[in-house]
N, C-alpha and C positions, 0 to 999 in steps of 0.2 A: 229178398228170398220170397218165392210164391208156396205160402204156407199149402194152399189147396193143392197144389203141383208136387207138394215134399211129405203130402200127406201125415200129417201133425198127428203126433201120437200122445202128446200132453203137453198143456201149457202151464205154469207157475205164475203165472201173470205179473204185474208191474213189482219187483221189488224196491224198495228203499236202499241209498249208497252203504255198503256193508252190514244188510241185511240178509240173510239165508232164508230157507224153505225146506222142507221134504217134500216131495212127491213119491209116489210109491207106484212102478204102472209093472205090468206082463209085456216083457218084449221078447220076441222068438229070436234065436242065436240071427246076427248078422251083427253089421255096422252102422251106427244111427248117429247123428250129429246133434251135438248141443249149441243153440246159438240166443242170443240176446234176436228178439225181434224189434225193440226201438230202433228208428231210422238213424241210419247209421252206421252202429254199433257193429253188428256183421263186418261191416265192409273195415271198421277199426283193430279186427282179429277177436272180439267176442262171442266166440264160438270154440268148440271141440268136438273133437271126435270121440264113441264111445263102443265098441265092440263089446259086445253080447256073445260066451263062449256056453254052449250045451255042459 
């Protein structure tokens, strides 16, 4: 995935295996995708999709 090209709107950075986070960001209504950037992992299905409704 070319983070500069997908325009990153927040990273979480490296987590630990069955470790969580919050992030808290402002996103305006559309569809934005969540994915794992370790190499890889994308291409493994660690990713989602997330719609943002007004």
């Amino acid at each position: 995935m070319d983070e500069a090209a997908a325009g990153v709107t927040a990273n979480l950075g490296e987590l630990k295996s069955h470790a969580s986070a919050t992030k808290t960001v402002a996103l305006e209504p559309g569809t934005y995708i969540l994915y794992c950037n370790i190499s890889g992992h994308y291409a493994m299905g660690m990713w989602t999709l997330l719609t943002v409704t007004p």
